[in-house]
C-alpha positions in Angstrom: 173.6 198.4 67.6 174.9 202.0 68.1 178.2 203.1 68.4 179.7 205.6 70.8 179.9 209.1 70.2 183.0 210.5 69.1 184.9 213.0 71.5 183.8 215.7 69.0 180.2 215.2 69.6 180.7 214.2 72.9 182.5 218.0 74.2 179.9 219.8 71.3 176.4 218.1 73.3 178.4 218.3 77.4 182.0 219.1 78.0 182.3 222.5 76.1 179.0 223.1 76.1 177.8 226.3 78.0 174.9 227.9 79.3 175.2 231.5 77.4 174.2 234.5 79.0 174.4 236.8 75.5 174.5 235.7 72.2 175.7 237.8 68.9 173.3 238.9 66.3 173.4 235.9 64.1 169.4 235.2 63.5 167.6 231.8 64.2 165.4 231.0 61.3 161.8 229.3 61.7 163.5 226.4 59.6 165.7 225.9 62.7 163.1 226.3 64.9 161.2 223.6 62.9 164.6 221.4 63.1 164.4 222.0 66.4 161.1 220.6 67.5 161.6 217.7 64.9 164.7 216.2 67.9 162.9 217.3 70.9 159.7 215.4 70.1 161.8 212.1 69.6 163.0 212.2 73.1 162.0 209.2 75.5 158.8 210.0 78.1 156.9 207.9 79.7 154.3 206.1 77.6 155.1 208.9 74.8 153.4 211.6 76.6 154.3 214.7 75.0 153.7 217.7 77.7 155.8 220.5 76.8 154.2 223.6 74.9 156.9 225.6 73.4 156.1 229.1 72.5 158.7 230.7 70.8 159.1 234.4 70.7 160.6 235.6 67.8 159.0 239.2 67.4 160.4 241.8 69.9 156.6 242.6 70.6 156.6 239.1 72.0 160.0 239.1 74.0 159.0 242.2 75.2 155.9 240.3 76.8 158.1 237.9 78.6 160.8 240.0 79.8 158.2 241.7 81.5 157.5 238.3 84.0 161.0 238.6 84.3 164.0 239.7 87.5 165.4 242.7 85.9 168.5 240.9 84.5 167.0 238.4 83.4 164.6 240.6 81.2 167.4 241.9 79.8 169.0 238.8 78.3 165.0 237.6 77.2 164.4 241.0 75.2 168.4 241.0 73.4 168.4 237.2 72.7 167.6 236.1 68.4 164.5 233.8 70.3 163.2 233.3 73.8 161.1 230.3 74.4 158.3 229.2 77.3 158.7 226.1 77.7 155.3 225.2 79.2 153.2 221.6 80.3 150.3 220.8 79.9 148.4 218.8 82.5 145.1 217.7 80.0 148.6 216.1 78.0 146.5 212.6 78.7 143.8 213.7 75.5 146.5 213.2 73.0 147.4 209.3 74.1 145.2 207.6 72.0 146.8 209.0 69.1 150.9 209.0 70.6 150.6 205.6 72.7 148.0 203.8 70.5 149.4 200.4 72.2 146.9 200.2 74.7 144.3 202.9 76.5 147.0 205.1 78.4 144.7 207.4 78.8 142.5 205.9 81.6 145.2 206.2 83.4 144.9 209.6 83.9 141.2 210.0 83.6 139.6 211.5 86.8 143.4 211.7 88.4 144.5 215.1 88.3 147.4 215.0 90.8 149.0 212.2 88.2 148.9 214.7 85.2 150.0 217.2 87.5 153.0 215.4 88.6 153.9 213.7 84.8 153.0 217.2 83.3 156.0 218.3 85.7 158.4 215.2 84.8 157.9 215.1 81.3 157.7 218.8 80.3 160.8 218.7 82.0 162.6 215.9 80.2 161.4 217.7 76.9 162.9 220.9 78.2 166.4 219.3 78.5 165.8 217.3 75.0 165.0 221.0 73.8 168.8 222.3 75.3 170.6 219.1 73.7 168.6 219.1 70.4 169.8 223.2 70.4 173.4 222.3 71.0 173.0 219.1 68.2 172.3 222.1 65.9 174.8 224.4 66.8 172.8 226.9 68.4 173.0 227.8 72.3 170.5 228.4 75.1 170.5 230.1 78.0 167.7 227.7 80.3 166.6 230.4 83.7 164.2 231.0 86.2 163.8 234.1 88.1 160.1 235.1 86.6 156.7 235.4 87.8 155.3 232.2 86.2 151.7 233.3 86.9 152.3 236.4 85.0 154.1 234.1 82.3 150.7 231.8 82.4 148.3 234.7 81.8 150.6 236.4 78.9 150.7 233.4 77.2 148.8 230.4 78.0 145.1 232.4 79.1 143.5 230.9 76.1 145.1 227.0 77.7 144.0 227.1 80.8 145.5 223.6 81.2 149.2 224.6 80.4 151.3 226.0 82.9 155.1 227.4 82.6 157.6 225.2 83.8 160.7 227.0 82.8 162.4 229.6 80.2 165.3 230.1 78.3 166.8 232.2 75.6 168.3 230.7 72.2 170.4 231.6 69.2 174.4 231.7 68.6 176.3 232.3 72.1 178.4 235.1 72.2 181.7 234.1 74.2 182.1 237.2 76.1 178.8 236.9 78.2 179.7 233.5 79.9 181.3 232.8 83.3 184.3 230.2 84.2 183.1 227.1 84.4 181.4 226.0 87.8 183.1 223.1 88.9 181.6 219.6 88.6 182.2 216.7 91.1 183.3 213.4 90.5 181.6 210.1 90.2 181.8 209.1 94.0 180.5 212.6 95.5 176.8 212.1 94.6 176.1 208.3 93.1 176.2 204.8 94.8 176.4 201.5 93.0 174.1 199.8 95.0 
């Protein structure tokens, strides 16, 4: 049975936790990258599909690329952050379930069904991409998750050779600096937006 995190963990993964806007010029190694990936792909999906492409742009050639499918500020925090990633989904994710959900023939689900990839592409990719933010902060190393880009222009930089793998979302990683976040936006309480039904 597990046990409850303690309030260390707890404020490291949510409370204290920030989205950073700048981070300082500490570098983020491929062996963290590596780490990295080795969380994100343990997170829960449904029937283990594993959507999300990550590219990770380490070169300044490559940041350079993306910042150019960016809004102008955000360009700016893609091309000065240690790593900016694309976190992308692939909708032909369906090829791979014989060999991740071997339990029974998940993939005939999907066969012939392209609006069903399309929208479990979407929701997975997604749940990977907020894996990928916790598994970052698990590490001690910050993101800054955005939109604000032409993700067609994103698609044809960096997925033309997978036409089957479109953007979803990007963000910038490495060590946050303090100085480039805001005050905390508030957060309501319980009642505001749940029922217990």
């Amino acid at each position: 049975m597990t046990q409850p995190l303690d309030d260390a963990a707890l404020d490291q993964l949510f409370r204290t936790a920030r989205t950073y806007n700048g981070f300082t010029d500490q570098p983020v190694s491929e062996q963290e990258l590596h780490a990295l990936w080795d969380l994100v792909k343990m997170g829960p999906t449904s029937a283990n599909q594993l959507p999300a492409r990550f590219v990770w742009c380490t070169s300044q050639e490559a940041k350079e690329t993306l910042a150019a499918c960016c809004s102008d500020s955000n360009a700016d925090k893609v091309r000065k952050a240690p790593v900016s990633v694309v976190i992308g989904m692939d909708t032909e994710f369906h090829e791979y379930l014989p060999e991740l959900f071997p339990h029974t023939d998940a993939k005939s689900w999907f066969v012939g069904n392209r609006e069903l990839r399309e929208a479990s592409a979407f929701r997975n990719s997604s749940l990977q991409g907020g894996y990928f933010i916790l598994a970052a902060r698990a590490l001690g190393l910050d993101t800054g998750p955005m939109s604000g880009f032409d993700a067609g222009a994103v698609d044809k930089a960096f997925f033309a050779d997978r036409p089957s793998v479109r953007t979803n979302f990007i963000s910038t990683l490495g060590h946050g600096d303090p100085a480039s976040i805001f005050d905390r936006s508030p957060r309501p309480d319980f009642e505001k937006f749940n029922r217990i039904v």
